[in-house]
PDB file of N, H, CA, C and O in Angstrom:
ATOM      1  N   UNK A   1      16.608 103.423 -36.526  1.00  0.00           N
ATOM      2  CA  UNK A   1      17.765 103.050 -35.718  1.00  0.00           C
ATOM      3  C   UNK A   1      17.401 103.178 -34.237  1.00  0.00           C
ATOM      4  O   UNK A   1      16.755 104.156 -33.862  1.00  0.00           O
ATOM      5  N   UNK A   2      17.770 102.277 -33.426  1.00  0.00           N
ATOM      6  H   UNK A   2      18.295 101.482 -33.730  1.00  0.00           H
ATOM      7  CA  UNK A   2      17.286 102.014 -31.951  1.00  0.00           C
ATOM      8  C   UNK A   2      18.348 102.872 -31.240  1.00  0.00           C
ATOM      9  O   UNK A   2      19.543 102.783 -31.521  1.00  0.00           O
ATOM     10  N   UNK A   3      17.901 103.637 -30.385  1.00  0.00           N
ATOM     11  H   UNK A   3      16.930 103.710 -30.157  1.00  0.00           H
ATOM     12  CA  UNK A   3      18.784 104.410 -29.113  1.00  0.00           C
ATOM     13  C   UNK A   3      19.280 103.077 -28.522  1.00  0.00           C
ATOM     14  O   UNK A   3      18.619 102.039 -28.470  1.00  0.00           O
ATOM     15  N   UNK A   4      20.652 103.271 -28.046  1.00  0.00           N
ATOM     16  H   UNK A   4      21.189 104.113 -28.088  1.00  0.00           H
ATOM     17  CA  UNK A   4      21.479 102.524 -27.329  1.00  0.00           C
ATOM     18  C   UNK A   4      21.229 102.970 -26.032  1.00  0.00           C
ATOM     19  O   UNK A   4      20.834 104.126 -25.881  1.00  0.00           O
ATOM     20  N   UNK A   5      21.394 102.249 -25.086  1.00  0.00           N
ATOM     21  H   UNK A   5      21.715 101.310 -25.209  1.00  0.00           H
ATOM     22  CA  UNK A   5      21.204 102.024 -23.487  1.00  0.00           C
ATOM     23  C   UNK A   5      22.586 102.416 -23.164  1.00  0.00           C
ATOM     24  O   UNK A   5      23.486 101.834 -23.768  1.00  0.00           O
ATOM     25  N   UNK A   6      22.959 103.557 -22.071  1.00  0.00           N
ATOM     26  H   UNK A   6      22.228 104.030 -21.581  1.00  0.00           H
ATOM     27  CA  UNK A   6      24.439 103.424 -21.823  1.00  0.00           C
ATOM     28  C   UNK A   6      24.150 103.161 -20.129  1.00  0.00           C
ATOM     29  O   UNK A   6      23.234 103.621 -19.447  1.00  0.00           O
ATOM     30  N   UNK A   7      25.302 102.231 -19.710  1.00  0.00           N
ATOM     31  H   UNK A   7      26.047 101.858 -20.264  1.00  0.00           H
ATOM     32  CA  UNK A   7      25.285 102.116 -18.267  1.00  0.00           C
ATOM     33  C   UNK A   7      26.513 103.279 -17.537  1.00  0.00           C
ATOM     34  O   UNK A   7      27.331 103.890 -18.224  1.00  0.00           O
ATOM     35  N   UNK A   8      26.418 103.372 -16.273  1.00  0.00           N
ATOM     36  H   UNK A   8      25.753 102.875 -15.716  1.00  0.00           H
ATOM     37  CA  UNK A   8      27.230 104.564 -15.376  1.00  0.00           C
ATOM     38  C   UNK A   8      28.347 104.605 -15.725  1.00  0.00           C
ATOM     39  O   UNK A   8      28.888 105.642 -16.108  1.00  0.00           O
ATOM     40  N   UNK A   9      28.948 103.402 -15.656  1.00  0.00           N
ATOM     41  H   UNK A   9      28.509 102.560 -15.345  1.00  0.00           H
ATOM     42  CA  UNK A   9      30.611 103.668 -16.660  1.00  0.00           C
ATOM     43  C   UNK A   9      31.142 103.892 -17.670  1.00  0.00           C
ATOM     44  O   UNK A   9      32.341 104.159 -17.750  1.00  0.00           O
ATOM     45  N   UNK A  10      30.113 103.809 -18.940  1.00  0.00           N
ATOM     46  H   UNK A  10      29.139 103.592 -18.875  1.00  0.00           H
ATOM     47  CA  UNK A  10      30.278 103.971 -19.966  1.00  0.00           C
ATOM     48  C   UNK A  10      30.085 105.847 -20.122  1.00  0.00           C
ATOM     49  O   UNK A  10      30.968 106.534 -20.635  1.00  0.00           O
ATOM     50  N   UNK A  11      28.842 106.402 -19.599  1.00  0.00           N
ATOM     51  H   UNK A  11      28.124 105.844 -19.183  1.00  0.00           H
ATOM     52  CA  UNK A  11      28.610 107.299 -19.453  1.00  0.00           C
ATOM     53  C   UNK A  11      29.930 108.530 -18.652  1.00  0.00           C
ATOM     54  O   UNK A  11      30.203 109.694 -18.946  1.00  0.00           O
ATOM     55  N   UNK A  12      30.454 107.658 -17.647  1.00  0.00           N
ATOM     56  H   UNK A  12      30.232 106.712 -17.408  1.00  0.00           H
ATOM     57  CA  UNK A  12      31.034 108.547 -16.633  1.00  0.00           C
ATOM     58  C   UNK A  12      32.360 108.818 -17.763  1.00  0.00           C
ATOM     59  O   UNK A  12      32.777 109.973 -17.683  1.00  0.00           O
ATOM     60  N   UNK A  13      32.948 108.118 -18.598  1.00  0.00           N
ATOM     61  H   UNK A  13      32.609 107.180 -18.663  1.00  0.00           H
ATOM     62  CA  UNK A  13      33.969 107.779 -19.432  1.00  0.00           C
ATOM     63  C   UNK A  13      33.992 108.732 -20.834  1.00  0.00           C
ATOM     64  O   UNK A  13      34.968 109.287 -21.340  1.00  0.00           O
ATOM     65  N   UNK A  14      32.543 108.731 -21.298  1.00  0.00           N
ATOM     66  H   UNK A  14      31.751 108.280 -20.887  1.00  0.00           H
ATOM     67  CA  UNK A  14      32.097 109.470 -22.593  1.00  0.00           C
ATOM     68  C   UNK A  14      32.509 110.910 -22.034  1.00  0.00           C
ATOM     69  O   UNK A  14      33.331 111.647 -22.577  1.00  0.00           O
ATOM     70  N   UNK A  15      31.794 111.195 -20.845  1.00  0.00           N
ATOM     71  H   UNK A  15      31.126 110.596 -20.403  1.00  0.00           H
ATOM     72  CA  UNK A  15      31.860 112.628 -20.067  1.00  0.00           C
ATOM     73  C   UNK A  15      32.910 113.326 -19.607  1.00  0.00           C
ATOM     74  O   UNK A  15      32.937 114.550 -19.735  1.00  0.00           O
ATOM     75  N   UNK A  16      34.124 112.491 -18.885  1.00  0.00           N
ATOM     76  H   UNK A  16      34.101 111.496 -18.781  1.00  0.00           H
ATOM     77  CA  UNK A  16      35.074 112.652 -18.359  1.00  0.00           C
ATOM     78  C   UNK A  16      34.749 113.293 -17.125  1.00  0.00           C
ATOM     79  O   UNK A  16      35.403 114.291 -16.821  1.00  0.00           O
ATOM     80  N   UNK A  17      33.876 112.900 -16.390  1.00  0.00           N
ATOM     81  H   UNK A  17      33.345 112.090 -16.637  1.00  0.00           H
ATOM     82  CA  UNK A  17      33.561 113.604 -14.647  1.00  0.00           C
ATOM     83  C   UNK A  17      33.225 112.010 -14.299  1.00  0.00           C
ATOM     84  O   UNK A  17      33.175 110.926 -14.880  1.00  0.00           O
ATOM     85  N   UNK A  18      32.979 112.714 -12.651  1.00  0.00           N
ATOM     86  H   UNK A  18      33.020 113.595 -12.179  1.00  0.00           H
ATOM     87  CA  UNK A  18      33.556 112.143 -11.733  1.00  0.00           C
ATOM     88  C   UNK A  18      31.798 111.381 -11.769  1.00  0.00           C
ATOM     89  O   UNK A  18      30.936 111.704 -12.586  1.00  0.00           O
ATOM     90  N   UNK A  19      31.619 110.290 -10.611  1.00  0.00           N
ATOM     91  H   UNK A  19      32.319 110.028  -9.947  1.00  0.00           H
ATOM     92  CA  UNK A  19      29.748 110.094 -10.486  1.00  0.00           C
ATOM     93  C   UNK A  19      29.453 110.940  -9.656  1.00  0.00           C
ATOM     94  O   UNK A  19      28.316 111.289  -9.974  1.00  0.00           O
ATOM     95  N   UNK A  20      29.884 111.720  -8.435  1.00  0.00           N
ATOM     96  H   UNK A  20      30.807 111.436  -8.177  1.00  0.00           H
ATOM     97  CA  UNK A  20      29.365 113.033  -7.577  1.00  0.00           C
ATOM     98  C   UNK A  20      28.768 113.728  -8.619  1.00  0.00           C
ATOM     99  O   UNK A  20      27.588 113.749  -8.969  1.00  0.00           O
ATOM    100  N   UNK A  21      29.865 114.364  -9.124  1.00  0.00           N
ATOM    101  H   UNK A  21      30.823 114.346  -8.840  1.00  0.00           H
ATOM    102  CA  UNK A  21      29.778 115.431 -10.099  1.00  0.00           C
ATOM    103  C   UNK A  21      28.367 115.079 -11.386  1.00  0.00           C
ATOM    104  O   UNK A  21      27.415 115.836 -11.581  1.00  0.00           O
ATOM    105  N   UNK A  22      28.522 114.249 -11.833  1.00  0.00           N
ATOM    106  H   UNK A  22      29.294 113.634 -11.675  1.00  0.00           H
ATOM    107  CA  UNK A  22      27.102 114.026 -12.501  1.00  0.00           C
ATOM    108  C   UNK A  22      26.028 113.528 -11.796  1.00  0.00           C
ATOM    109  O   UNK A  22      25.053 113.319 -12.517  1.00  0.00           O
ATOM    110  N   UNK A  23      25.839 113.201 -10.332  1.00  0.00           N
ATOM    111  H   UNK A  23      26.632 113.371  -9.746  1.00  0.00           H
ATOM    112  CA  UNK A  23      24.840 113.594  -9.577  1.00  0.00           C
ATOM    113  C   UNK A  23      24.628 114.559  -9.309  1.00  0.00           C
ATOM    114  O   UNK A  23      23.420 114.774  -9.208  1.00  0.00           O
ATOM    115  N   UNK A  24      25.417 115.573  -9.063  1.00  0.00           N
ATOM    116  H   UNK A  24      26.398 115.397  -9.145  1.00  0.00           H
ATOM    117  CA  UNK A  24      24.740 117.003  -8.419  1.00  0.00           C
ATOM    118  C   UNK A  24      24.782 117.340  -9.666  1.00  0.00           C
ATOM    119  O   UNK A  24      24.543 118.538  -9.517  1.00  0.00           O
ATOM    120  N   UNK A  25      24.897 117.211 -10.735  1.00  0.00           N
ATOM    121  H   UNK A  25      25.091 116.237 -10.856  1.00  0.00           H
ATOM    122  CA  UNK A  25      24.277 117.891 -12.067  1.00  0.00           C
ATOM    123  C   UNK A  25      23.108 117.542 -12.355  1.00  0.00           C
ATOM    124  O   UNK A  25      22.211 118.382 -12.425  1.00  0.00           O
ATOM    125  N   UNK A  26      22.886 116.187 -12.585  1.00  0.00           N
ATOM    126  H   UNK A  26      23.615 115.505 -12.528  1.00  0.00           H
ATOM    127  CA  UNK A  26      21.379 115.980 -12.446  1.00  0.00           C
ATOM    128  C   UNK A  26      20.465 116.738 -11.469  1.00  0.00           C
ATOM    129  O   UNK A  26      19.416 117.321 -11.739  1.00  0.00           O
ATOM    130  N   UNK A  27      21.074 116.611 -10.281  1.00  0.00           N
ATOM    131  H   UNK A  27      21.927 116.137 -10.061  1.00  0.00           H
ATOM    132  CA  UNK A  27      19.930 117.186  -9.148  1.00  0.00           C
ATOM    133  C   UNK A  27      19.995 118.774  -9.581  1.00  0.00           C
ATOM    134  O   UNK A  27      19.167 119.488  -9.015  1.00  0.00           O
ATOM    135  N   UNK A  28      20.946 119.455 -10.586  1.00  0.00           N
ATOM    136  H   UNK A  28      21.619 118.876 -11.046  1.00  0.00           H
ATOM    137  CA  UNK A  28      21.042 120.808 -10.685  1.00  0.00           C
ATOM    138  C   UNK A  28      19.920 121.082 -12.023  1.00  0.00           C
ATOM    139  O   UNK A  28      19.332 122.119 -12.331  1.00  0.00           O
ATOM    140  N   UNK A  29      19.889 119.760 -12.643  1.00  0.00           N
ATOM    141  H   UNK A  29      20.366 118.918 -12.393  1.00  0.00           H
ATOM    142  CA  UNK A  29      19.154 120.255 -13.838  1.00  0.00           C
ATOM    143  C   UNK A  29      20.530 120.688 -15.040  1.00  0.00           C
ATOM    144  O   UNK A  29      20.487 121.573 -15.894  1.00  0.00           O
ATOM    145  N   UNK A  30      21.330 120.025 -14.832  1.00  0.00           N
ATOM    146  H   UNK A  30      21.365 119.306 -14.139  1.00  0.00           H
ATOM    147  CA  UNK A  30      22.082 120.232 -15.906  1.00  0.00           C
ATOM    148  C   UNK A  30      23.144 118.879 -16.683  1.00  0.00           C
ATOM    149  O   UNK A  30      24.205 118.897 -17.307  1.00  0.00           O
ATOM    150  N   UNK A  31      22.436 118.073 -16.355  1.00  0.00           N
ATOM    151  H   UNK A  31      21.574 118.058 -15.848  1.00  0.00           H
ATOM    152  CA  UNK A  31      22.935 116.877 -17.056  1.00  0.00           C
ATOM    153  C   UNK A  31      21.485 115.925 -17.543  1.00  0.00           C
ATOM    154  O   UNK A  31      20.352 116.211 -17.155  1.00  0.00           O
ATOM    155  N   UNK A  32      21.745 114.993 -18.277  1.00  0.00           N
ATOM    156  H   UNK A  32      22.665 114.760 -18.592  1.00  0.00           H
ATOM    157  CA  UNK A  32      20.342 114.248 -18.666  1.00  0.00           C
ATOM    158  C   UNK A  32      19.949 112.918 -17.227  1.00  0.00           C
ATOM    159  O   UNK A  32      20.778 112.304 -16.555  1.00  0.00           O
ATOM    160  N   UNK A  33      18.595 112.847 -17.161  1.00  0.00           N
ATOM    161  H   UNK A  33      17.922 113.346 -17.707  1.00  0.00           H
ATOM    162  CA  UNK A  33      18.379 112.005 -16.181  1.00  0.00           C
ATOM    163  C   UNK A  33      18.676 110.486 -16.628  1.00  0.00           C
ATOM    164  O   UNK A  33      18.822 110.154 -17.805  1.00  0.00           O
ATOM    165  N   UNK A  34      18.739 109.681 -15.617  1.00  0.00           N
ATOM    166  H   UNK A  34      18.620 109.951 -14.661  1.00  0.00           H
ATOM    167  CA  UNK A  34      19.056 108.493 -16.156  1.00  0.00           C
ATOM    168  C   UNK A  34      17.207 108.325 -16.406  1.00  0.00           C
ATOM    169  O   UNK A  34      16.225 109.020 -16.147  1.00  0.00           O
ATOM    170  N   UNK A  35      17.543 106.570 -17.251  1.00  0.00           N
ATOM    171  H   UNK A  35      18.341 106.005 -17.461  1.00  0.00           H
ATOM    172  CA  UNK A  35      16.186 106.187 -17.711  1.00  0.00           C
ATOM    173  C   UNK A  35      15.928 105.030 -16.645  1.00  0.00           C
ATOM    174  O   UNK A  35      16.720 105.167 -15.712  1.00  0.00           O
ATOM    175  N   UNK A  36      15.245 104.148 -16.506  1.00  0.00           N
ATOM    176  H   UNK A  36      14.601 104.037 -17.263  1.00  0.00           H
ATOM    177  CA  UNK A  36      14.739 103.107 -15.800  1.00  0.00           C
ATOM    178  C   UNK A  36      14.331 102.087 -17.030  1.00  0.00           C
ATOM    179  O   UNK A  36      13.505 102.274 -17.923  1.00  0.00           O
ATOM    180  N   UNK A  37      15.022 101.154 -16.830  1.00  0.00           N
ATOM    181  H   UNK A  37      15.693 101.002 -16.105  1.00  0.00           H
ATOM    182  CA  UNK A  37      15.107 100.023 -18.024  1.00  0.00           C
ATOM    183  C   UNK A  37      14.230  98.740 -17.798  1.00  0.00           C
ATOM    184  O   UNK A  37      14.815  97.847 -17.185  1.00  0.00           O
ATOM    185  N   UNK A  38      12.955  98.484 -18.171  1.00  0.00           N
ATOM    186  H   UNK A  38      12.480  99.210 -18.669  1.00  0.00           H
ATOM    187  CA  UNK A  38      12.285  97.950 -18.645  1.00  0.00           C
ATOM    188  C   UNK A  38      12.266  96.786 -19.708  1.00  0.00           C
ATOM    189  O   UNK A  38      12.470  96.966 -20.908  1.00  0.00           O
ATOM    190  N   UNK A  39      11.934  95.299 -18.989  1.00  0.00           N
ATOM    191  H   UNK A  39      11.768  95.153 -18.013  1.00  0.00           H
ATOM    192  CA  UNK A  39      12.495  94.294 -20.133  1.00  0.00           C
ATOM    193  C   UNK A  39      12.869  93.007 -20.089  1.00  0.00           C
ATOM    194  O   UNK A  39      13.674  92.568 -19.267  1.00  0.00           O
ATOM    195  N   UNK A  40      12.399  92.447 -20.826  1.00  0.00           N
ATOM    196  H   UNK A  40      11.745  92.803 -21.494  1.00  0.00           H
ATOM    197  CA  UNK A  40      13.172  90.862 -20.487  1.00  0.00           C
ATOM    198  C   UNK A  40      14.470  90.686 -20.065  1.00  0.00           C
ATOM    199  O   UNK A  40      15.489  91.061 -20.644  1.00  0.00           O
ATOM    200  N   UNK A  41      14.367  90.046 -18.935  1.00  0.00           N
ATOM    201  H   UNK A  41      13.539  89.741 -18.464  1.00  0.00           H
ATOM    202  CA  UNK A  41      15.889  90.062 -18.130  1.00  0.00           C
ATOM    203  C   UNK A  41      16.620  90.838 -17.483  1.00  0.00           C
ATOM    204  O   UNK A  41      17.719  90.768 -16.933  1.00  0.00           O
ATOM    205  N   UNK A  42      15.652  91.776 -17.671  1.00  0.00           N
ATOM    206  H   UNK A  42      14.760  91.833 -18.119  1.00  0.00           H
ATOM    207  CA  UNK A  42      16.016  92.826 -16.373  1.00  0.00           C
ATOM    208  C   UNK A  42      15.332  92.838 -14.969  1.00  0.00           C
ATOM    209  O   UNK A  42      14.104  92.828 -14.880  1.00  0.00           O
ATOM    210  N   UNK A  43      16.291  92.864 -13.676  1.00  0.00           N
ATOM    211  H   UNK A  43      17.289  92.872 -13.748  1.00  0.00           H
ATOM    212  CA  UNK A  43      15.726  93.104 -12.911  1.00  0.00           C
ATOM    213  C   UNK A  43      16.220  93.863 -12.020  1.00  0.00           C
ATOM    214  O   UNK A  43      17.368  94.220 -12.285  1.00  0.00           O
ATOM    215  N   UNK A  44      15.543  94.482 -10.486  1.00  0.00           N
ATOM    216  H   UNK A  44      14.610  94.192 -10.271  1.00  0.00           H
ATOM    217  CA  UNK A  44      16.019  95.159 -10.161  1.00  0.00           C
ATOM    218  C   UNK A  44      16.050  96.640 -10.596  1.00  0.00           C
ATOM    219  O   UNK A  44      15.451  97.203 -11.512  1.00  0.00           O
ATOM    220  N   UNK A  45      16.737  97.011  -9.872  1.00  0.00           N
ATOM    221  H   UNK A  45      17.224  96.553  -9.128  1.00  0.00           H
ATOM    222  CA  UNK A  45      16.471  98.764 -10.581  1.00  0.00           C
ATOM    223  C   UNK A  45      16.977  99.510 -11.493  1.00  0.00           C
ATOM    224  O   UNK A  45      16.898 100.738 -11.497  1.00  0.00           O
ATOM    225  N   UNK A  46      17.747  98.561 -12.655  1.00  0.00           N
ATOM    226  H   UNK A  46      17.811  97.563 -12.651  1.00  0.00           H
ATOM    227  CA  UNK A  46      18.643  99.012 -13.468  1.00  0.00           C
ATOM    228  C   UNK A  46      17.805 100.265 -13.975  1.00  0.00           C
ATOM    229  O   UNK A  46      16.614 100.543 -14.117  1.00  0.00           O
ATOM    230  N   UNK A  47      19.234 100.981 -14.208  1.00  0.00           N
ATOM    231  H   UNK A  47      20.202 100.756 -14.092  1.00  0.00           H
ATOM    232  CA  UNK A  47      18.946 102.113 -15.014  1.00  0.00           C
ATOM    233  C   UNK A  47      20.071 102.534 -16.383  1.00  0.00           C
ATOM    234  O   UNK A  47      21.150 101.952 -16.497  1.00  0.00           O
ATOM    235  N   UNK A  48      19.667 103.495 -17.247  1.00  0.00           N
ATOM    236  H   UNK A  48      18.790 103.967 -17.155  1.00  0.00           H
ATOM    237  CA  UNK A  48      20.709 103.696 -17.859  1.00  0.00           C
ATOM    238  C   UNK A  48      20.481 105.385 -18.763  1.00  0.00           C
ATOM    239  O   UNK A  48      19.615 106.259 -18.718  1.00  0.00           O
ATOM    240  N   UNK A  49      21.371 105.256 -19.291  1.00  0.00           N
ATOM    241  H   UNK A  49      22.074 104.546 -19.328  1.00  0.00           H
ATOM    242  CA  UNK A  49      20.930 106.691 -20.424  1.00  0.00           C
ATOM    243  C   UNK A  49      21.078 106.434 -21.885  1.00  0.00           C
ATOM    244  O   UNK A  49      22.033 105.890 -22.439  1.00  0.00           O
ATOM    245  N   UNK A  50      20.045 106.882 -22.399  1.00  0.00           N
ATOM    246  H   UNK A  50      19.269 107.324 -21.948  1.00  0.00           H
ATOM    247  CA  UNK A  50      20.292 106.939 -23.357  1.00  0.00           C
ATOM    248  C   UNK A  50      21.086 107.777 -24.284  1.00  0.00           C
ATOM    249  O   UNK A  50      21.020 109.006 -24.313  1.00  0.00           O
ATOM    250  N   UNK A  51      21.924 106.967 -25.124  1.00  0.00           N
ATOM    251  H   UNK A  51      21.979 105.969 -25.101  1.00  0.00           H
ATOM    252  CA  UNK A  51      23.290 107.585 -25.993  1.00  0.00           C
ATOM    253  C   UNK A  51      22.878 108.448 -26.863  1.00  0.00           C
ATOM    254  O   UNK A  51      23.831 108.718 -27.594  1.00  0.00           O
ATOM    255  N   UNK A  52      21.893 109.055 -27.180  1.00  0.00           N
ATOM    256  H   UNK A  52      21.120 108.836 -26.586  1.00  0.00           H
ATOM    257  CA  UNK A  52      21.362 110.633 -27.886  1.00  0.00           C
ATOM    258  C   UNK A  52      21.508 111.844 -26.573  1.00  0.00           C
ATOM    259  O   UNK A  52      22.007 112.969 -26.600  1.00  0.00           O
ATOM    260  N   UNK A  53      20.841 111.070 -25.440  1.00  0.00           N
ATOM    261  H   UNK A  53      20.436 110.156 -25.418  1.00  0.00           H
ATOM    262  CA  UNK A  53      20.817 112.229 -24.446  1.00  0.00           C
ATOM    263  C   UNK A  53      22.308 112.787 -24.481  1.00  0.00           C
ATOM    264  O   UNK A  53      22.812 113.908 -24.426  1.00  0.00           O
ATOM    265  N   UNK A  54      22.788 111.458 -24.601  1.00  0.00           N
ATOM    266  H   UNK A  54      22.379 110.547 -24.646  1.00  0.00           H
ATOM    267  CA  UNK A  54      24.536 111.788 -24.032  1.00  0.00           C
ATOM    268  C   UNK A  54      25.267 112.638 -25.093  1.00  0.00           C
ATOM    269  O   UNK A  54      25.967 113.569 -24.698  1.00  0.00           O
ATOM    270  N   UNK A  55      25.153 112.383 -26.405  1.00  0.00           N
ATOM    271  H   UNK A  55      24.584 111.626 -26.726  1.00  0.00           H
ATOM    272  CA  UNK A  55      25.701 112.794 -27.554  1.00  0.00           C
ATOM    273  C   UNK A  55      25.436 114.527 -27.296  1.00  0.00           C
ATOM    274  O   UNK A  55      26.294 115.397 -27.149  1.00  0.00           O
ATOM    275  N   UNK A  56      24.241 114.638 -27.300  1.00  0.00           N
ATOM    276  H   UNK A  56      23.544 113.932 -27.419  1.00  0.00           H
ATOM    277  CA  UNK A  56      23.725 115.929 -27.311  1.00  0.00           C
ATOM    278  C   UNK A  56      23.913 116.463 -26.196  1.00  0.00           C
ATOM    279  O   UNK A  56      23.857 117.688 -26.301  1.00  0.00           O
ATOM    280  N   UNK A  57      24.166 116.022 -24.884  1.00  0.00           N
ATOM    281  H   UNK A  57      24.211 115.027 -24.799  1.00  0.00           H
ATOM    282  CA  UNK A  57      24.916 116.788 -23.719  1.00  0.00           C
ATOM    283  C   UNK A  57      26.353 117.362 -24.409  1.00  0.00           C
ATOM    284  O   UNK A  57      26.745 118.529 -24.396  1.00  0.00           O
ATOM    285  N   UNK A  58      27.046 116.143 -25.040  1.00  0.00           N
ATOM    286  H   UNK A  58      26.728 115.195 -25.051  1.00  0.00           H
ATOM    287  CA  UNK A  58      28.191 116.373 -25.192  1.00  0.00           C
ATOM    288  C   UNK A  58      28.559 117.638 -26.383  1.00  0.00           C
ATOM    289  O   UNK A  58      29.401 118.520 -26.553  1.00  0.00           O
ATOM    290  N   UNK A  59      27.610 117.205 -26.907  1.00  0.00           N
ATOM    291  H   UNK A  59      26.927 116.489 -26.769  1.00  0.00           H
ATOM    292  CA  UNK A  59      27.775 118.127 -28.578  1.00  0.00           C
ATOM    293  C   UNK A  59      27.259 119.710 -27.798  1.00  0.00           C
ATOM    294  O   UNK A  59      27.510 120.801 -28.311  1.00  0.00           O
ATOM    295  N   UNK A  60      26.639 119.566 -26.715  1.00  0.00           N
ATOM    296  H   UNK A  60      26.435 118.680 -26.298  1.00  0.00           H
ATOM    297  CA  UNK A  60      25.956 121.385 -26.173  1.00  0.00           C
ATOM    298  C   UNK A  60      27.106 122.004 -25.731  1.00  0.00           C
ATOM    299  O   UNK A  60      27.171 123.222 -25.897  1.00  0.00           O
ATOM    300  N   UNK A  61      28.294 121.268 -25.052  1.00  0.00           N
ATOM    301  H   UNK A  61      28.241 120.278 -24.917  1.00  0.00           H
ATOM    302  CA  UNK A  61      29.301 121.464 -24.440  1.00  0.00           C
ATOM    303  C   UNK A  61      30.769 122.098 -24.860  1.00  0.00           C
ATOM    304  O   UNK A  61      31.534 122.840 -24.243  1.00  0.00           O
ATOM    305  N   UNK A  62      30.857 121.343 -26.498  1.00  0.00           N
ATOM    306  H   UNK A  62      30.235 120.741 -26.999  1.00  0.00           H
ATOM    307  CA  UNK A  62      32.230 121.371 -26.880  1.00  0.00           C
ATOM    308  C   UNK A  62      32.271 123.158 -27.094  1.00  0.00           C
ATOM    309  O   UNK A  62      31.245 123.815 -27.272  1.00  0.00           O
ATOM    310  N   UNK A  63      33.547 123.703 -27.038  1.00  0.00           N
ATOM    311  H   UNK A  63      34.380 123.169 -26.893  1.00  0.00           H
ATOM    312  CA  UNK A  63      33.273 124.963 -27.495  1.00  0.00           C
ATOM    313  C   UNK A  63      33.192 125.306 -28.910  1.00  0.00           C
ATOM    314  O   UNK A  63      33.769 124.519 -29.660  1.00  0.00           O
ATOM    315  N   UNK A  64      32.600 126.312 -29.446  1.00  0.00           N
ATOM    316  H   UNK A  64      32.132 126.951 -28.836  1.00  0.00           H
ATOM    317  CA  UNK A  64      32.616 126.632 -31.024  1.00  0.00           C
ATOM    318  C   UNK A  64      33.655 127.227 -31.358  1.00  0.00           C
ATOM    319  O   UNK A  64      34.165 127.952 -30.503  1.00  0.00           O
ATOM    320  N   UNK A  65      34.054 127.161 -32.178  1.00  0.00           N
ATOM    321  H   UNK A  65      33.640 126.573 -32.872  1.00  0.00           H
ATOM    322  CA  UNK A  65      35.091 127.940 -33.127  1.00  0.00           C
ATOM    323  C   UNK A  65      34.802 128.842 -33.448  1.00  0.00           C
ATOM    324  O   UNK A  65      33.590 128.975 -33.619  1.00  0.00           O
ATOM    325  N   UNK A  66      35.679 130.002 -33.728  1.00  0.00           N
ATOM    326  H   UNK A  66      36.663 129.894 -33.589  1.00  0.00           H
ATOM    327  CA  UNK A  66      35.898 131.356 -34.346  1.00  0.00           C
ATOM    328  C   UNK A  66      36.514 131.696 -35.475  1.00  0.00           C
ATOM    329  O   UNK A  66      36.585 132.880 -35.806  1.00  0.00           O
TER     330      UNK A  66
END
């Protein structure tokens, strides 16, 4: 199964923060970096994340039960 590509809005939406806020997390070392997307028909500097990074940010986050 192929990792899905997520772009900034999709991401900012999954997360529920702001784009500041998941920039200075990245620059903190506490969010996943974006990727640099490579590819027919891409140009420019697209970037994106991949939807495992994101899952598993999200899944580190939720709180556990007692």
């Amino acid at each position: 199964m192929k990792d899905r590509i997520l772009k900034q809005p999709e991401v900012l939406h999954r997360c529920g923060i702001s784009r500041s806020t998941m920039y200075r997390w990245i620059a903190e070392g506490l969010f996943p970096r974006q990727r640099s997307m490579k590819g027919a028909g891409l140009k420019g500097k697209a970037v994106g994340w991949l939807e495992s990074d994101i899952d598993a940010w999200i899944d580190c986050r939720m709180p556990v039960e007692q």
